[in-house]
N, C-alpha and C positions, 0 to 999 in steps of 0.2 A: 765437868765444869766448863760454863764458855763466860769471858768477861768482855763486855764490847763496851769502849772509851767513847765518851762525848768531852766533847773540850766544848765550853757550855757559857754564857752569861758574860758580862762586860770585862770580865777578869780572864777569861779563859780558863774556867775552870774545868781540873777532873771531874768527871762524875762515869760512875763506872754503874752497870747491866750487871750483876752477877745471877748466872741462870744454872740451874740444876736440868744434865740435857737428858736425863730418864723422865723426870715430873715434870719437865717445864715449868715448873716453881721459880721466881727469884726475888732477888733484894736488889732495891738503886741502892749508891753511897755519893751523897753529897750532891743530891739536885740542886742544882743555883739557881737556877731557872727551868718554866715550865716550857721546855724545849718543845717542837713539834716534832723534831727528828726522835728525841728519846722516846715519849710516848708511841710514835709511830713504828719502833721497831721492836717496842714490848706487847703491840697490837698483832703486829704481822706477823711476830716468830710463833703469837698464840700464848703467849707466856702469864702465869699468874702471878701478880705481884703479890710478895707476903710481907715487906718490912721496908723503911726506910734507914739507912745507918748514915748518923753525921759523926765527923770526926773531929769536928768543933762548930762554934756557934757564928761565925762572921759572917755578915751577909751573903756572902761570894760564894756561902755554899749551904742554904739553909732555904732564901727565899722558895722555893717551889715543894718545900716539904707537905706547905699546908694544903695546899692543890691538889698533888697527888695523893695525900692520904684521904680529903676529902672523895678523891674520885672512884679510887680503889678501896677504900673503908679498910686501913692497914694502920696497922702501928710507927709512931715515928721510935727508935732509939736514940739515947745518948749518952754521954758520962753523965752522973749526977753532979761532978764536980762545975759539968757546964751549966747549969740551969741557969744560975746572974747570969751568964754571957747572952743565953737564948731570950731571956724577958728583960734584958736592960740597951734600948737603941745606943747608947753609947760605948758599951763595950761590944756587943754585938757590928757597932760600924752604919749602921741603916741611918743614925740622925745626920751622917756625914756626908753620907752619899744621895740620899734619896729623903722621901716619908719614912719616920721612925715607924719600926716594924721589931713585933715581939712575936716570940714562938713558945709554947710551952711541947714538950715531948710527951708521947702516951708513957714510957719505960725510959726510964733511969737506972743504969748500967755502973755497978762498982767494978772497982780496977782486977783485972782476972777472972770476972765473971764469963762464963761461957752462955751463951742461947742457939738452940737449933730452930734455922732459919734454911730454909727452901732444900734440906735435907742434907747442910751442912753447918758444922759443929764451930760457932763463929763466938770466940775469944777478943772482948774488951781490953785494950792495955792501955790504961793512963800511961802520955807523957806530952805533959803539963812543959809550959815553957812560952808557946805561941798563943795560948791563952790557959788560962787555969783547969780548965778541963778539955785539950786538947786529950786525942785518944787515937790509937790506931785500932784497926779489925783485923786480924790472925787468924784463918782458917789452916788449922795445922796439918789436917792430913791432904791437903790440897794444895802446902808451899805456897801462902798466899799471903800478901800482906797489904793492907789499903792504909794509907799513913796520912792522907791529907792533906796540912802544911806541916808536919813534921818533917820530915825528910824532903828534900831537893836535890837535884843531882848536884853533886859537890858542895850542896851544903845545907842548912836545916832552916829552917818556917824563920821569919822573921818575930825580932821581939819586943817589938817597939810600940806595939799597940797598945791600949788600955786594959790591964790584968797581966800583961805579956812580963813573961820573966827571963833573961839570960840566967840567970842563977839555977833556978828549975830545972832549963831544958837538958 
């Protein structure tokens, strides 16, 4: 497994490359934007893209999902608990920041649902809190965790946005 970090979009967001380095298969998590660096080095390593994983719906890491699956012809993932968040510009964030902007996902993901994606065994975990269907990705036999706004160092996703729960989290 190789995971190569873009810090990405007016937020600075993660968005992480996870590639499988026997197939050169992989999955983005949480394209914000349609970066030329990211694309450029999913071009160069030769790498096949086979999925998109968001870990929630807010604009800062959603906008360039439709891009990329348009270009690559991939599936987007996500919690089904997110869907309000991805087709509603106010809890999604977009009517605040920008032009309201809706996303609909190809696969909607229940809580502990596993899917094999780029020839690793990646594990859905709702935890709801920073939006209603916040989620992390868990590839267990690879000690792996993509968490999103979940977890921060020293502390966890904020919860003050629209759907956001401190109770939840």
């Amino acid at each position: 497994m190789r995971i190569k970090k873009f810090v990405i979009g007016m937020i600075g967001t993660n968005c992480y490359v996870v590639s499988n380095e026997n197939t050169k298969e992989c999955f983005i998590v949480d394209p914000a934007v349609c970066d030329k660096n990211v694309i450029s080095y999913i071009e160069t390593e030769g790498l096949s893209l086979k999925a998109i994983l968001l870990t929630h719906g807010h604009f800062d890491h959603i906008l360039a999902a439709e891009a990329i699956r348009d270009r690559y012809q991939i599936p987007i993932y996500a919690c089904q608990k997110e869907e309000k968040t991805l087709q509603d510009p106010k809890i999604n964030l977009t009517a605040y920041h920008m032009d309201s902007y809706t996303l609909k996902a190809d696969v909607y993901l229940t809580d502990l649902q596993v899917v094999e994606l780029a020839g690793f065994s990646v594990q859905m975990i709702e935890t709801p809190g920073h939006t209603v269907g916040s989620c992390c990705y868990y590839l267990k036999d690879e000690g792996m965790l993509f968490s999103g706004d979940t977890v921060f160092c020293g502390s966890v996703g904020r919860t003050d946005f629209p759907e956001g729960s401190t109770a939840d989290r």
